[in-house]
C-alpha positions in Angstrom: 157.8 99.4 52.4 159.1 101.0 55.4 162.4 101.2 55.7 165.4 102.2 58.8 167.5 103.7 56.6 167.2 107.0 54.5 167.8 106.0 50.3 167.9 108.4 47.9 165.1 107.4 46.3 161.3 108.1 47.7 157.9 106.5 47.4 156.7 108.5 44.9 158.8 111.3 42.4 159.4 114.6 42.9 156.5 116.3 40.5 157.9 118.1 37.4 155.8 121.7 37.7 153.5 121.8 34.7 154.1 126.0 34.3 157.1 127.4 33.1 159.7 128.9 34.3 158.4 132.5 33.6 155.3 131.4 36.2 155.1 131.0 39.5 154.8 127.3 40.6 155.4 125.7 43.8 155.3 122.0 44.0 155.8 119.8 47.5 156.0 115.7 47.7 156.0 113.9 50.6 158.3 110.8 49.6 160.3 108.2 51.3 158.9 107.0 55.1 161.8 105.9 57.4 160.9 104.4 61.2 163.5 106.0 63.4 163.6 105.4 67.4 162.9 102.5 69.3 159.7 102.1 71.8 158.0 105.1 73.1 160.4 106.9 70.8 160.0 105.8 67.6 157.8 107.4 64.6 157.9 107.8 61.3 160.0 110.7 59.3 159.3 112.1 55.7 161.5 113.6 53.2 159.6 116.4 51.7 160.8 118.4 48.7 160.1 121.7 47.3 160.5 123.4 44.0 159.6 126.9 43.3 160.6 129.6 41.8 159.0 131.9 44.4 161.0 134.6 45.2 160.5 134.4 49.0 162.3 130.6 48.9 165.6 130.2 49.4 166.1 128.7 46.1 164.6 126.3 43.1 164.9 123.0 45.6 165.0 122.2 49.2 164.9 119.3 50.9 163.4 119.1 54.5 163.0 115.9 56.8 159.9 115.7 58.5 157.6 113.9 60.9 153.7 114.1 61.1 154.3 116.5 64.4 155.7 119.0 62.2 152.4 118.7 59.9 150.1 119.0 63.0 152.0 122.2 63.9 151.9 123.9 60.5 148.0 123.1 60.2 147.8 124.2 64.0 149.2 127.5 62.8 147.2 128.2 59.8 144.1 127.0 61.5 145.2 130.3 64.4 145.8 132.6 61.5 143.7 132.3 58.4 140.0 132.6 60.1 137.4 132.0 57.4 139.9 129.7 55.3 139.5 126.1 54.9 142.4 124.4 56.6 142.7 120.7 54.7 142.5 117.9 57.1 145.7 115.5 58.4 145.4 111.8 57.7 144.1 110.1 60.8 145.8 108.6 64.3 146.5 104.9 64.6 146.0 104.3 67.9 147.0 100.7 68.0 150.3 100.1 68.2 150.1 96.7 65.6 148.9 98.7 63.1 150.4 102.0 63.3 154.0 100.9 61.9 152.7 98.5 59.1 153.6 99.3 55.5 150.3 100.1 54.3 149.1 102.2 57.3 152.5 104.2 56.6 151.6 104.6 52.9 148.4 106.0 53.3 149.5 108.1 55.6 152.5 109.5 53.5 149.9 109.6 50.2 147.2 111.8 52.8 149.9 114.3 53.8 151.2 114.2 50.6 148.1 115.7 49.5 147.5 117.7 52.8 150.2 119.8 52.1 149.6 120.2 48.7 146.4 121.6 49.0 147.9 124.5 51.2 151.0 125.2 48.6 148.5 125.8 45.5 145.8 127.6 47.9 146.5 131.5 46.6 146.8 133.2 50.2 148.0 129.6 52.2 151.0 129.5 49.6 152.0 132.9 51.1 152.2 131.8 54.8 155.4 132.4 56.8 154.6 129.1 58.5 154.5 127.0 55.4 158.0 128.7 54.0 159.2 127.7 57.7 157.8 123.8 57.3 159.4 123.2 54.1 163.1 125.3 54.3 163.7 125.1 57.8 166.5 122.9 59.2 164.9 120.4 61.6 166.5 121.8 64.8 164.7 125.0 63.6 161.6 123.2 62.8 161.5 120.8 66.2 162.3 124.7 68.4 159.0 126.3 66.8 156.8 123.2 67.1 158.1 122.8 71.3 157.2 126.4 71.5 153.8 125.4 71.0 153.8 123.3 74.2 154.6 126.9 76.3 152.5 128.2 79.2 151.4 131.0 76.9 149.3 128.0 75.1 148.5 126.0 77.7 144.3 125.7 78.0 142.8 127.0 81.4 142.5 123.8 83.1 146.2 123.1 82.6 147.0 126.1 83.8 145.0 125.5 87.1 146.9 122.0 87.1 149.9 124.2 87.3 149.1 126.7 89.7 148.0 123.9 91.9 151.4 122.2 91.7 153.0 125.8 92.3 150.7 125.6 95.6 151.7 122.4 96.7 155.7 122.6 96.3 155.1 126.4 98.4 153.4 124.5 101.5 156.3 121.3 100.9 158.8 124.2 101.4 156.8 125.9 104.3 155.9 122.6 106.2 159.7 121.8 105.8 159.0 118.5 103.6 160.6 119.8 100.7 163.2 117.7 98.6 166.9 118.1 98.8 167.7 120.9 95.9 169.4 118.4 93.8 166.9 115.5 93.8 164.7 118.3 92.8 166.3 119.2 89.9 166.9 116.0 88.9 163.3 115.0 89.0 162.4 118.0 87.1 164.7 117.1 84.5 163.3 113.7 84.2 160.0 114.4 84.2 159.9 117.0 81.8 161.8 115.0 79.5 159.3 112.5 79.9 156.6 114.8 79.1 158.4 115.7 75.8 158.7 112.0 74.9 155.2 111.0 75.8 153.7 114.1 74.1 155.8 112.9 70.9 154.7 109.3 70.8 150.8 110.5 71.2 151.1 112.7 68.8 153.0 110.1 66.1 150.5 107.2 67.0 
């Protein structure tokens, strides 16, 4: 069941590590899917929770709130790095909006990156990752800065970046032919539409 409203129990138990104390372990669950947002704006956030005793962590437990965003950057980012490692899938996209908010699509999807991450946090090298220690300690404001800076220029793909010189090209002849916008209305519509962007990219990305 989906719920709007965080409780303090999830949809499946923190796991007990089977090692003791004296050995490493590092054990993740994906538990408790809330719907937040309205609209274009809503998706799905996860409470994930970590226990270790790894040295690197910050301490025996953390727990992190997550969407499936963050999950697509932290397999983005080991897909960049670890060439010649298998990279576990993510769950599919739902691309009909009936179905991608219904109790069982959400549990299967929580159960799949549930799994998901698993598979990276008992992987020998994957386990040591920056990026994974930055998906399950960081504080979401931290988390939601490294995934937007993702979306720079510096990552863009050649055509967008012809898209964007082509736009530079049109708002220089605008200015030369004189039909530029007043500065203000400018910025304004900058602001807009780059929030938009944001928002749209989010709700793509969650469906």
């Amino acid at each position: 069941m989906i719920t709007t409203q965080r409780s303090f129990s999830g949809s499946s138990p923190p796991r007990s590590p089977l090692s003791s104390s004296s050995q490493p372990f590092l054990s993740v669950s994906v538990t408790d899917p809330v719907k937040l947002g309205n609209g274009v704006q809503a998706y799905i956030s996860y409470r994930v929770i970590t226990k270790t005793n790894f040295p690197e962590y910050q301490g025996p437990e953390k727990i992190v709130i997550r969407r499936y965003n963050d999950f697509v950057w932290l397999r983005d980012r080991l897909f960049d790095k670890y060439k010649g490692i298998f990279i576990p899938p993510l769950p599919e996209k739902s691309a009909l909006e009936k179905f991608r908010f219904s109790a069982e699509f959400i549990e299967m999807r929580r159960q799949a990156l549930d799994v998901f991450v698993n598979r990276i946090a008992s992987h020998p090298e994957l386990q040591q990752s920056h990026d994974l220690r930055t998906f399950l300690q960081a504080e979401e404001e931290t988390m939601e800065r490294a995934r937007f800076q993702e979306t720079g220029i510096f990552k863009k793909k050649p055509a967008d970046l012809m898209q964007i010189f082509k736009d530079v090209q049109s708002k220089v002849s605008d200015v030369v032919l004189g039909k530029e916008k007043p500065w203000k209305n400018r910025i304004l519509n900058m602001k807009n539409s780059k929030r938009y962007i944001l928002e749209l990219e989010d709700h793509l990305a969650e469906a």
